[in-house]
PALUM-151042 format. One line per field, with one value per residue (C-alpha): residue number from 0; residue in three letters; x, y, z. Coordinates in steps of 0.02 Angstrom, whole numbers, padded with zeros to 5 digits. Layout:
// PALUM-151042
nr [NUM_...]
rest [ALA_...]
X [X_...]
Y [Y_...]
Z [Z_...]
//
This chain:
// PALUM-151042
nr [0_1_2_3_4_5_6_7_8_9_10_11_12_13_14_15_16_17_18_19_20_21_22_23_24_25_26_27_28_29_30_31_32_33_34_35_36_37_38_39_40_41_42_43_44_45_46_47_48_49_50_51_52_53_54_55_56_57_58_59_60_61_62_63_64_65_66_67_68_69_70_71_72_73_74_75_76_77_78_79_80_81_82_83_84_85_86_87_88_89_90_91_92_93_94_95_96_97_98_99_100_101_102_103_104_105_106_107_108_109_110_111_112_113_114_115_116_117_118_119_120_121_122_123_124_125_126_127_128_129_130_131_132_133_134_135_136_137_138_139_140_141_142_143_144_145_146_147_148_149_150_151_152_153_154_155_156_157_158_159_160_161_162_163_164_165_166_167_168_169_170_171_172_173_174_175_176_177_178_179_180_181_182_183_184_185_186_187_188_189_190_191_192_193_194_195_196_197_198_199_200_201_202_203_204_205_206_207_208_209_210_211_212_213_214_215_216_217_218_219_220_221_222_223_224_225_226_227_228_229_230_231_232_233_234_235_236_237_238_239_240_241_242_243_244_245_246_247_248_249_250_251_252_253_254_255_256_257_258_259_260_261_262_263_264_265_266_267_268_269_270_271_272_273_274_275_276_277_278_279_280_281_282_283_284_285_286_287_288_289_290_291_292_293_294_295_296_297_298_299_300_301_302_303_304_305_306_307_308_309_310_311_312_313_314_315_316_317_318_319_320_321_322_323_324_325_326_327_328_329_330_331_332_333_334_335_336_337_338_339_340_341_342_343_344_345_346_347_348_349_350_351_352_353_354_355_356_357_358_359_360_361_362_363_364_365_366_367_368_369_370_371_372_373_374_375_376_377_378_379_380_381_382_383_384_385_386_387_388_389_390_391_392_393_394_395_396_397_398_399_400_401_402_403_404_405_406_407_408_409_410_411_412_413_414_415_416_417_418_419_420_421_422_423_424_425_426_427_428_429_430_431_432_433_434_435_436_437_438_439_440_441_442_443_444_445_446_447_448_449_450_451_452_453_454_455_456_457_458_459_460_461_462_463_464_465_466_467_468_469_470_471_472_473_474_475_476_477_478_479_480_481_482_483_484_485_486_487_488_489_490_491_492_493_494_495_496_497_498_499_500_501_502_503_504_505_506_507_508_509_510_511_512_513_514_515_516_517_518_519_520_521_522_523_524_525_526_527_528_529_530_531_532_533_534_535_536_537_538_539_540_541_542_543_544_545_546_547_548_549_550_551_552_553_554_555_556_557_558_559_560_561_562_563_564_565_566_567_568_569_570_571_572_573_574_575_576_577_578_579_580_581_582_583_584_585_586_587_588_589_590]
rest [UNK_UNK_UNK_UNK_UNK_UNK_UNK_UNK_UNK_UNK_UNK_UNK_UNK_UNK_UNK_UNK_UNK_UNK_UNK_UNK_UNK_UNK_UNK_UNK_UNK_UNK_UNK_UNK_UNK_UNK_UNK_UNK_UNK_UNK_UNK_UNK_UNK_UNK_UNK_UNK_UNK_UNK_UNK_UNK_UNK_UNK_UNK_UNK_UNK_UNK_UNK_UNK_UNK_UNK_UNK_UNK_UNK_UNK_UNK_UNK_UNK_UNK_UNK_UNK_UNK_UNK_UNK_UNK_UNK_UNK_UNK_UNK_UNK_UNK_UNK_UNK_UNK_UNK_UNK_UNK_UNK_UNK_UNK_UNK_UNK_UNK_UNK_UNK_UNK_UNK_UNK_UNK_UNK_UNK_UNK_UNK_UNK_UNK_UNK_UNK_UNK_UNK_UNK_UNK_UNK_UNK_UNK_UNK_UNK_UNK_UNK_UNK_UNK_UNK_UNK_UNK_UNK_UNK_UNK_UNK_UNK_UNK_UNK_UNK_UNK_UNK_UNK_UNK_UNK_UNK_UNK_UNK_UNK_UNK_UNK_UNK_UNK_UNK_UNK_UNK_UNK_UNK_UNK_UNK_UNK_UNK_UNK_UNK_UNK_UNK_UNK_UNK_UNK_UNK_UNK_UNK_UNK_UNK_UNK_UNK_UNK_UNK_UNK_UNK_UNK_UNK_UNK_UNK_UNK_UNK_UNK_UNK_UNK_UNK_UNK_UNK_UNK_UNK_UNK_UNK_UNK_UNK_UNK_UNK_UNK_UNK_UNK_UNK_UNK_UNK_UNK_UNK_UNK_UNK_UNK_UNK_UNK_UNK_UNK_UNK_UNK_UNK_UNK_UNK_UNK_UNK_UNK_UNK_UNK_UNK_UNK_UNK_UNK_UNK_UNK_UNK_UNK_UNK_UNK_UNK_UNK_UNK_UNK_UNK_UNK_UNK_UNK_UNK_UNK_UNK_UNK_UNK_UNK_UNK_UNK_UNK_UNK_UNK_UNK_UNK_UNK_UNK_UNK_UNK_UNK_UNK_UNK_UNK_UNK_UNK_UNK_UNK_UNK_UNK_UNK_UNK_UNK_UNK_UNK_UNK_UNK_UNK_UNK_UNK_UNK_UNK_UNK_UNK_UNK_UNK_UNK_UNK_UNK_UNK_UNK_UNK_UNK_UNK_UNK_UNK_UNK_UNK_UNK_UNK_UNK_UNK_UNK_UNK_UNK_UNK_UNK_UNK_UNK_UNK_UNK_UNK_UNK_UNK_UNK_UNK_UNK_UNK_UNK_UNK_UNK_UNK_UNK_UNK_UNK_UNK_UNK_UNK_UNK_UNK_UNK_UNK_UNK_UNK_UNK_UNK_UNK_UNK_UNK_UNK_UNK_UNK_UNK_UNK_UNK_UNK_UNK_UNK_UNK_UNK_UNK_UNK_UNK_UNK_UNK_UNK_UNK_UNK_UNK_UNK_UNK_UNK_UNK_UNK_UNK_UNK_UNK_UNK_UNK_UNK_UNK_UNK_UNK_UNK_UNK_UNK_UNK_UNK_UNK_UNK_UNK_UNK_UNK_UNK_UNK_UNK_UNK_UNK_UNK_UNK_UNK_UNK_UNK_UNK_UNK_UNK_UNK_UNK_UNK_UNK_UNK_UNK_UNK_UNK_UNK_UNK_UNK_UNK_UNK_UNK_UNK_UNK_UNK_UNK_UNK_UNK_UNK_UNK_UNK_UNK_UNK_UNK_UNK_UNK_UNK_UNK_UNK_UNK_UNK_UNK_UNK_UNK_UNK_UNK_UNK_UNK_UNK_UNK_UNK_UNK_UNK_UNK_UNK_UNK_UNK_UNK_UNK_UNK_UNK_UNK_UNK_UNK_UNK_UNK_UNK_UNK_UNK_UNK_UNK_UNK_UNK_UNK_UNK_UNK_UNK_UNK_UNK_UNK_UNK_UNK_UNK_UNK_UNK_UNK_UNK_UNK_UNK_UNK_UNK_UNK_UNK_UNK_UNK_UNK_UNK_UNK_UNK_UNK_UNK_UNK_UNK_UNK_UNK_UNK_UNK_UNK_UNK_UNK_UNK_UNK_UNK_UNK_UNK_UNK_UNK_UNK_UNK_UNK_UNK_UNK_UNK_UNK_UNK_UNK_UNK_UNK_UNK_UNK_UNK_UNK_UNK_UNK_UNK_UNK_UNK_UNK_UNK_UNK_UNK_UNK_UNK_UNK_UNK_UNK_UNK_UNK_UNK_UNK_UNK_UNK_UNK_UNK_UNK_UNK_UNK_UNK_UNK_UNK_UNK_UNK_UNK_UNK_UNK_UNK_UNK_UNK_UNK_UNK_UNK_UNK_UNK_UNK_UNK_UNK_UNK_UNK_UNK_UNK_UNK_UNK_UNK_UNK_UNK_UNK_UNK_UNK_UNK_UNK_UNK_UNK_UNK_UNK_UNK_UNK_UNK_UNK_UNK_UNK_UNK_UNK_UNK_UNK_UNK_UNK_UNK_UNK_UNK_UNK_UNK_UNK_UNK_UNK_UNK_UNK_UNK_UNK_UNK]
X [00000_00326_00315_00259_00094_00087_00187_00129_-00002_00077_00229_00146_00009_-00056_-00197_-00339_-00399_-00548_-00798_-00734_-00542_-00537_-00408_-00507_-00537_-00688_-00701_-00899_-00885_-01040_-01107_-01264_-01284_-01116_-01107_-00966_-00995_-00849_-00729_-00585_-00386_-00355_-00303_-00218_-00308_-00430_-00426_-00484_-00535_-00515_-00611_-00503_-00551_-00394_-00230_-00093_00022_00135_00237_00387_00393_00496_00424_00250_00120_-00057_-00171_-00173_00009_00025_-00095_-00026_00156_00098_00102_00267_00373_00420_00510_00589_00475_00281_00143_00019_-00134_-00252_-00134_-00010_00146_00281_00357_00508_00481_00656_00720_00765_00679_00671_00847_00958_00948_01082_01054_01047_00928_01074_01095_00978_01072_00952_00989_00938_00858_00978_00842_00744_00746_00683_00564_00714_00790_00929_00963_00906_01078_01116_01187_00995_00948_01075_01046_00849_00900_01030_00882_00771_00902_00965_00899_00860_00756_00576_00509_00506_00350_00477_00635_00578_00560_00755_00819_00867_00976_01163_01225_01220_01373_01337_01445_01425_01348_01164_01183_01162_01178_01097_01149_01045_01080_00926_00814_00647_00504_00470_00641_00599_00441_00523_00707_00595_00472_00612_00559_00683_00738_00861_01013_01071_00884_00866_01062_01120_01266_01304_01313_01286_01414_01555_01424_01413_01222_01353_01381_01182_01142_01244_01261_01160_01276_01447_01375_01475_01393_01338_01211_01135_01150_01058_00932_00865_00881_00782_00637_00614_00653_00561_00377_00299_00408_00411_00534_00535_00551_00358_00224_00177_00255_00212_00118_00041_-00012_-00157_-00159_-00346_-00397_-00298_-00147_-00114_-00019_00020_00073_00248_00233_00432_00394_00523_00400_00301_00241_00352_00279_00231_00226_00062_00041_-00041_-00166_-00249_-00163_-00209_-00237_-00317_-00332_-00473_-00515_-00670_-00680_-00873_-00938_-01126_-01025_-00909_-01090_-01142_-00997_-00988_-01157_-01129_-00967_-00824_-00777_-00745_-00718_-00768_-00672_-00769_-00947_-01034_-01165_-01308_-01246_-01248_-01416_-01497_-01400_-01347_-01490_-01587_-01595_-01486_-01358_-01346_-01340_-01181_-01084_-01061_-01057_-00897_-00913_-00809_-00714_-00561_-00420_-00448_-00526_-00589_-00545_-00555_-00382_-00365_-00216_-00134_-00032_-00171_-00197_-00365_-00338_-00185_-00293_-00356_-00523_-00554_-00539_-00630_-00768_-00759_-00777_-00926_-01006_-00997_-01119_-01028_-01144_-01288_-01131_-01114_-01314_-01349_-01197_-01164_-01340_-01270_-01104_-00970_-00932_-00885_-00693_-00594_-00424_-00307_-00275_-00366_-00552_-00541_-00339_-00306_-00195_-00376_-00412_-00589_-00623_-00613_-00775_-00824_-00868_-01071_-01123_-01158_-01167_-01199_-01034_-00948_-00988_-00955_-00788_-00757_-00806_-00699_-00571_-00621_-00714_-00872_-00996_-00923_-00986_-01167_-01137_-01193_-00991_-00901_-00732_-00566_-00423_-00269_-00106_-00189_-00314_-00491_-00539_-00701_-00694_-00685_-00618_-00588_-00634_-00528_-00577_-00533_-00660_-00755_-00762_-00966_-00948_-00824_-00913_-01050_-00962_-00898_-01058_-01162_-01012_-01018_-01218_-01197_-01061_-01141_-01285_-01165_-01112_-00947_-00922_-00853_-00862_-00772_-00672_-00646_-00488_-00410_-00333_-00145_-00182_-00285_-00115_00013_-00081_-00098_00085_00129_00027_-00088_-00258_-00369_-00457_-00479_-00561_-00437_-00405_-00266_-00228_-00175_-00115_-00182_-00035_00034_00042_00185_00106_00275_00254_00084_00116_00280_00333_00473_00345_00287_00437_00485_00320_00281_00143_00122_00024_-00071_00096_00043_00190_00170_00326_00244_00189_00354_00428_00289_00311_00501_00477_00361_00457_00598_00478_00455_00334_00175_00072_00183_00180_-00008_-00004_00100_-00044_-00175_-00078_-00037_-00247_-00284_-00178_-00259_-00414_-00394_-00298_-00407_-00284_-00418_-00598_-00590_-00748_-00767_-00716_-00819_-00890_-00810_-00918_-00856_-00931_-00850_-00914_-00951_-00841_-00695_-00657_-00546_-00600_-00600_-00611_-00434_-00402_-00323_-00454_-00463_-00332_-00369_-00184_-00247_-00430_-00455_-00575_-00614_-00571_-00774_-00809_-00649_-00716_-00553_-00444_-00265_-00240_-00065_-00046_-00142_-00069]
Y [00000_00063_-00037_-00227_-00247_-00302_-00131_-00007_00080_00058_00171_00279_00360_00322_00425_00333_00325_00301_-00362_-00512_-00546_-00644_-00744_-00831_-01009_-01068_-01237_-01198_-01157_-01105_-00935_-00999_-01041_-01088_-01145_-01251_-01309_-01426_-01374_-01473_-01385_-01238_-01302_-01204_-01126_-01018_-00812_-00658_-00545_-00387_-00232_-00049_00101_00166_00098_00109_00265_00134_-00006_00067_00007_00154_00291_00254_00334_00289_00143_00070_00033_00005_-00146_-00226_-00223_-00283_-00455_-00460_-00378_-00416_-00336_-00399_-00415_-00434_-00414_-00535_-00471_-00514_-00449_-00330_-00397_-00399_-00550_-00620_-00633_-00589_-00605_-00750_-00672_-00498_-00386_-00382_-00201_-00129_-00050_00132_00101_00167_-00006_-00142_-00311_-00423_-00583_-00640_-00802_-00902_-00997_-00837_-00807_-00676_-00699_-00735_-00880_-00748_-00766_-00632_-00591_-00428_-00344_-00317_-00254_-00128_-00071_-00065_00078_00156_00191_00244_00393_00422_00592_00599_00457_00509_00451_00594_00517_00384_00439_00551_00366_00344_00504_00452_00296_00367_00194_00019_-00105_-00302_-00396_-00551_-00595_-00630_-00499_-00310_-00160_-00008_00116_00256_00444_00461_00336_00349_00238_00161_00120_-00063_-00061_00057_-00051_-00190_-00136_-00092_-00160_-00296_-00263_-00348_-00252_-00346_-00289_-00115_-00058_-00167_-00050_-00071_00142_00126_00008_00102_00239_00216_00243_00397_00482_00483_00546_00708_00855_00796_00905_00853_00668_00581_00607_00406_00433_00552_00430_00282_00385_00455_00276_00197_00339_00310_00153_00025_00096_-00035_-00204_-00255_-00386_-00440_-00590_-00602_-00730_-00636_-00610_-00468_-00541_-00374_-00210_-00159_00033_00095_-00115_-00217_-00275_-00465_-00547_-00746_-00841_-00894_-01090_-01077_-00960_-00972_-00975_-01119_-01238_-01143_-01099_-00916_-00878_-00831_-00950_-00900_-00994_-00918_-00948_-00772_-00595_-00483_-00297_-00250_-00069_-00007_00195_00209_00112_00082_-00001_-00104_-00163_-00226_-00291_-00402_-00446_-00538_-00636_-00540_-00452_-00554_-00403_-00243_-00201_-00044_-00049_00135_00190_00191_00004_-00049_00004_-00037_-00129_-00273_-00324_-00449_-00649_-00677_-00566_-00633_-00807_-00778_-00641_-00586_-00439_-00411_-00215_-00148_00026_00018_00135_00268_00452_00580_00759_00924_00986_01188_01252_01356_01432_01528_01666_01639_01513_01567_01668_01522_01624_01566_01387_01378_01450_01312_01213_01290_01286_01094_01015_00838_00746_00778_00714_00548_00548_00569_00543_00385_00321_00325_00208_00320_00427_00613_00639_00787_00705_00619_00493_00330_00356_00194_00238_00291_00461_00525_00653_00640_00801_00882_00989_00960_01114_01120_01179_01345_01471_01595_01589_01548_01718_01821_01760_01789_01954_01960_01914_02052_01962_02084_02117_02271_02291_02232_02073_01942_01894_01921_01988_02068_02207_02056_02154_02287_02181_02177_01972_01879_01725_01624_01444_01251_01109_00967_00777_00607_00560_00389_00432_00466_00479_00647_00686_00719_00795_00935_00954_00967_01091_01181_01223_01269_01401_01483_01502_01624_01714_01600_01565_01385_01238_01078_00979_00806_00737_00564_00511_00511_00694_00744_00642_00768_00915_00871_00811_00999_01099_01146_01157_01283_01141_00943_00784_00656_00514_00438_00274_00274_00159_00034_00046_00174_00335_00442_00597_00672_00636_00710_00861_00918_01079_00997_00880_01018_01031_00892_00807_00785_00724_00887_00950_01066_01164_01171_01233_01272_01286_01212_01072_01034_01030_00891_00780_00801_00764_00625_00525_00537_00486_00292_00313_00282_00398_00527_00531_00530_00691_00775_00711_00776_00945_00930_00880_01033_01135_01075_01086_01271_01297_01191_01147_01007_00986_00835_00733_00557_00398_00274_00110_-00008_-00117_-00281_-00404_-00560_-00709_-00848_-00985_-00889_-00994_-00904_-00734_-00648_-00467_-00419_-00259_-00201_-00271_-00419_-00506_-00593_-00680_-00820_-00838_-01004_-01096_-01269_-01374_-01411_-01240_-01179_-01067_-01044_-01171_-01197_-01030_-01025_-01121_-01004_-00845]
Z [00000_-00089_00059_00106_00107_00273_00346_00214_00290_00465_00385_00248_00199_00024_-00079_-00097_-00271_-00199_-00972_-00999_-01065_-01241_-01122_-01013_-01015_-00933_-00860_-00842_-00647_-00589_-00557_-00446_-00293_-00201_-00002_00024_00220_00200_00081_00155_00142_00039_-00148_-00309_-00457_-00527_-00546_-00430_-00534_-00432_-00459_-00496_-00511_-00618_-00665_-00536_-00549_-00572_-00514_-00457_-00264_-00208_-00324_-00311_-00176_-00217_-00156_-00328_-00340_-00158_-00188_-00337_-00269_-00113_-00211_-00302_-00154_00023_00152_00308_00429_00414_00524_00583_00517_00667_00796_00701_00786_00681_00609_00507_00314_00225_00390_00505_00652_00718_00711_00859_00949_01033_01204_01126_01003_00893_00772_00698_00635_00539_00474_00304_00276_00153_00055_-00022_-00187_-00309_-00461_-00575_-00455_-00388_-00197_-00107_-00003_00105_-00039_-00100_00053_00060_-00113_-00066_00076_-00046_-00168_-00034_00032_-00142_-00134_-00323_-00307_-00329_-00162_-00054_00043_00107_00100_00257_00373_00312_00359_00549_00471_00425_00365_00340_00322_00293_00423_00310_00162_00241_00373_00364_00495_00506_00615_00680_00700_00847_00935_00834_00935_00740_00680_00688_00582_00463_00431_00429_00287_00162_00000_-00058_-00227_-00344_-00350_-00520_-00615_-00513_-00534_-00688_-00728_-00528_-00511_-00312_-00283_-00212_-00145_00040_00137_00231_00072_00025_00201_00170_00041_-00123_-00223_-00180_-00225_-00383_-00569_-00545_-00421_-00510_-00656_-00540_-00491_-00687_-00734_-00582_-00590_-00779_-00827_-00685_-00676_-00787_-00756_-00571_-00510_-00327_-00202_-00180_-00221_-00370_-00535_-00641_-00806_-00909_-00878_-01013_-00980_-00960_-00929_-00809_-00729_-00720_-00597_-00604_-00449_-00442_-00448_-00376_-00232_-00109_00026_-00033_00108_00239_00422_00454_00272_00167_00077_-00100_-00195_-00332_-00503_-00554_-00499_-00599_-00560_-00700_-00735_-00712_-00679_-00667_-00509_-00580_-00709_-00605_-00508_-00670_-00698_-00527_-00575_-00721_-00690_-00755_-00575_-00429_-00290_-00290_-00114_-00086_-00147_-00148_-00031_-00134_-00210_-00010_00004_-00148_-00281_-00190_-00100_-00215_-00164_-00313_-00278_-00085_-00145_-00281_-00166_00013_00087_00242_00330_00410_00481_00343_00414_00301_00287_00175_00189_00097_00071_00051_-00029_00095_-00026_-00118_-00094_-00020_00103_00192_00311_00445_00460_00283_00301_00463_00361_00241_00367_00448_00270_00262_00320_00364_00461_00307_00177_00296_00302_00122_00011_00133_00182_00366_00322_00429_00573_00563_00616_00664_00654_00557_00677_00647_00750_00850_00908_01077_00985_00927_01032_01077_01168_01006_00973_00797_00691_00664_00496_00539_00391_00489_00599_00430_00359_00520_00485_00306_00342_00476_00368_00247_00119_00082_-00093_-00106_-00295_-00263_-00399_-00257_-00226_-00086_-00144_-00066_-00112_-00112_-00153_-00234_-00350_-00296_-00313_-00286_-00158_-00324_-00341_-00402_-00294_-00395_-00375_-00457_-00607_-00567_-00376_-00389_-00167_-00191_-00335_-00216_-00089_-00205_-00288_-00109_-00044_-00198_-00201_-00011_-00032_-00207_-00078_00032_-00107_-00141_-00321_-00296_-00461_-00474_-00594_-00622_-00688_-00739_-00602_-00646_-00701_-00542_-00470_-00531_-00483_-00313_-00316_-00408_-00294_-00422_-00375_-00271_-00151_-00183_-00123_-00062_00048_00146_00209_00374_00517_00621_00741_00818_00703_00634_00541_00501_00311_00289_00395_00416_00318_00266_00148_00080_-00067_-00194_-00227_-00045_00029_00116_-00050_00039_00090_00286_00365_00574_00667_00837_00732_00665_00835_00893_00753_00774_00985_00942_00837_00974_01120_01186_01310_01229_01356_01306_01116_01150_01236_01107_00988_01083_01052_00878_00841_00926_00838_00669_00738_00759_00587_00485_00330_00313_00323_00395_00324_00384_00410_00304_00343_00208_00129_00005_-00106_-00135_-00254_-00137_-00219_-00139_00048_00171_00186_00335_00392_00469_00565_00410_00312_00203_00148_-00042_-00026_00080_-00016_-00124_-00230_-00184_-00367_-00417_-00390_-00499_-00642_-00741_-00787_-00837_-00760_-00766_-00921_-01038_-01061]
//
């Protein structure tokens, strides 16, 4: 969700995005009624056919930042450690076991397991690993979002072949989730002309420009050349990638992991990540056989298109409180909402608990944070902003926003020009639950003389103009963690430059010294205090309108055995289809 799957939301926060193939080979499975009481032990075979909304950014695991790709290289790439998904400890994957920590919390020595192997039947030795963090701090590596985890580790030396050290500038309460969630990539397909080699993790750490002409080198070839051909260590090989259709991955027959304790264990021959960027479509779609999954059915689909005998009998329905939320994210860089009066307006002029009423049909909870609701972090005393137009114009006006013309805007002398409280409110085409959002905040504020409209973009467009800082005011989402939190990426003014994930350009120094303290602090009871300041401080400054959290909602065919809601979710890597019930056959076979 880049990082493992298992770690990446725990580490990162990624944007949430929000027919049949001439291939297929039918062995005539059946599409009616399936209820397998006894299915007996998982077996091999078959396809899931997984619903997405748009193509991943792309498949880069380092470069990448959005849910899509996050999902799809969840499969092909491992890191270190893992976490059980029902109680989030971590685990060993890469790794023999968990690393040895020294006293200080200063160095991290993990051992590599000697029998795993990437895609292409390469061992996986220490020399990958340390490559994988040399990519990560290369600072001309597109990955901004998680080079900023990195920037506490000043070096790494392997003590043997199958052993690597990391050594550690400051304590940071994480460092063991975050060295453990490096993505594992082949140095001999990542760095073929070996241009990191002789560059030590030191020399990345310090001045970019005194670095040698290689790195720079590395890094133009690595952001280019590797967003469209994945090669990792995982269960997973990359098949195709059908721009504007799907991305196919095939399970690798050789996994190194096969039959081993502690390791998922895949099953289905075939993933298929199948476009579909209108969700009435998609329904239809999962109706008639050629979607499996829709992970995140719509509101109005909860309530009404998924209710019939039929469609209970061929697919089931698993809710649940996914760790996300939706926000509206002002650009504090315009020149209209870099006066805090402003926002808190905007947010006085959205009526949130109508959105989770209507746009929702009651399927989510109102937040005022960033934190994850059900974490201890979330400050609860919070008092949520009513919608309150009235208040909302007292302090526009406040702010100096006035119809001083008489043309039914409210408008303002800004460095000598006289402008009317006109904007954009960007959002993601396909997304029909922002779509609402923006259209219901939109009516509301050309009520209060506010001339607001929105746009809807592709997403890889509406992508790079939230990456570029060009928009007014959008609809987004983030993934966040289960575990304990680390906002530092999101919020730190430091994200704010090089196609951070500070896109809104929020920059408070208070806030940077909490998020700096925080990451310092072990005491849990502590760094939940400091949060409790930091949600306050938001609260006040309101860089986001801070929607809702939203009741998650799947539909999965029924032939699928093994599915179970996880506090991350559900987890399709362990689903399988007992062999009578297998609808496509010779999976791998027929490509």
């Amino acid at each position: 969700m880049l990082l493992t799957r298992g770690l990446a939301v725990l580490l990162s926060f990624f944007l949430l995005i929000g027919c049949g193939d001439k291939g297929e080979i039918s062995n005539g499975g059946s599409q009616a009624t399936i209820d397998v009481k006894n299915p007996g032990p998982p077996v091999s075979g078959d396809w899931l056919i997984i619903h997405a909304l748009s193509d991943p950014e792309q498949l880069n695991p380092l470069t990448s930042n959005d849910a899509g790709s996050s999902e799809v290289n969840g499969y092909i790439f491992e890191g270190l450690l893992s976490r059980d998904p029902r109680t989030l400890e971590l685990k060993p994957l890469i790794a023999e076991s968990r690393p040895e920590i020294s006293d200080d919390k200063l160095s991290y020595t993990f051992k590599i397991r000697k029998d795993a192997r990437f895609q292409d039947g390469r061992p996986v030795t220490g020399e990958d690993v340390l490559f994988s963090v040399k990519a990560i701090k290369c600072p001309f590596v597109n990955a901004p979002f998680l080079r900023v985890y990195f920037n506490s580790v000043t070096d790494a030396q392997l003590i043997d072949p199958f052993t690597i050290r990391f050594f550690i500038r400051e304590p940071y309460f994480l460092n063991e989730s975050v060295l453990g969630a490096v993505t594992v990539m082949p140095r001999h397909y990542y760095d073929r002309e070996n241009l990191l080699r002789s560059i030590t993790v030191r020399q990345l750490s310090q001045d970019p420009t005194k670095l040698p002409a290689e790195v720079k080198k590395f890094a133009d070839l690595f952001n280019r050349n590797y967003n469209r051909n994945p090669l990792g260590s995982g269960p997973y090989k990359f098949n195709h990638w059908k721009t504007g259709s799907e991305t196919e991955l095939t399970r690798d027959t050789d996994y190194w992991g096969n039959g081993k304790e502690g390791i998922d264990q895949p099953h289905v021959d075939r993933l298929k990540f199948r476009v579909v960027n209108n969700m009435d479509a998609a329904l239809t779609r999962l109706k008639s056989g050629s979607l499996d999954y829709m992970e995140s059915l719509q509101p109005v689909q909860v309530v009404r298109g998924t209710s019939s005998e039929r469609f209970k009998r061929q697919f089931k329905k698993y809710e649940y409180y996914a760790p996300t939320y939706t926000y509206i994210g002002w650009n504090n860089d315009h020149p209209i909402f870099g006066d805090k009066r402003v926002r808190q307006a905007m947010t006085y002029l959205t009526n949130r608990k109508q959105i989770v009423d209507t746009v929702l049909f009651g399927l989510g909870e109102v937040v005022d944070s960033h934190i994850y609701l059900f974490r201890p972090e979330y400050d609860k005393t919070l008092v949520s902003y009513p919608f309150d137009p009235a208040k909302a114009l007292a302090l526009l006006n406040e702010a100096g926003w006035k119809d001083t013309d008489g043309d039914g805007l409210l408008d303002k002398v800004i460095d000598g020009t006289r402008i009317p409280l006109r904007f954009e409110i960007k959002i993601n085409a396909g997304n029909t639950v922002r779509e609402s959002i923006a259209l219901v905040l939109m009516d509301e504020l050309n009520k209060h003389g506010i001339a607001a409209s929105v746009r809807q973009l592709d997403w890889t467009i509406f992508l790079n103009d939230v990456k570029n800082h060009q928009f007014d005011a959008v609809v987004l989402g983030w993934a966040m963690s289960t575990t304990e939190p680390d906002a530092y990426q999101v919020w730190h003014s430091s994200q704010a430059a090089n196609k951070g994930s500070n896109a809104i350009s929020y920059k408070n120094p208070r806030v940077d010294e909490i998020l700096e303290q925080y990451r310092r602090e072990f005491d849990p009871q502590k760094r939940i205090e400091l949060y409790k300041e930091f949600q306050q401080i938001l609260h006040d400054e309101q860089p986001y309108t801070f929607l809702h959290v939203r009741k998650t909602v799947s539909a999965v065919h029924r032939r699928f055995q093994g599915v179970e809601v996880f506090p991350d979710g559900l987890k399709p890597i362990d689903w399988w289809v007992p062999a009578a019930q297998q609808k496509y056959a010779n999976s791998i076979a027929a490509q």
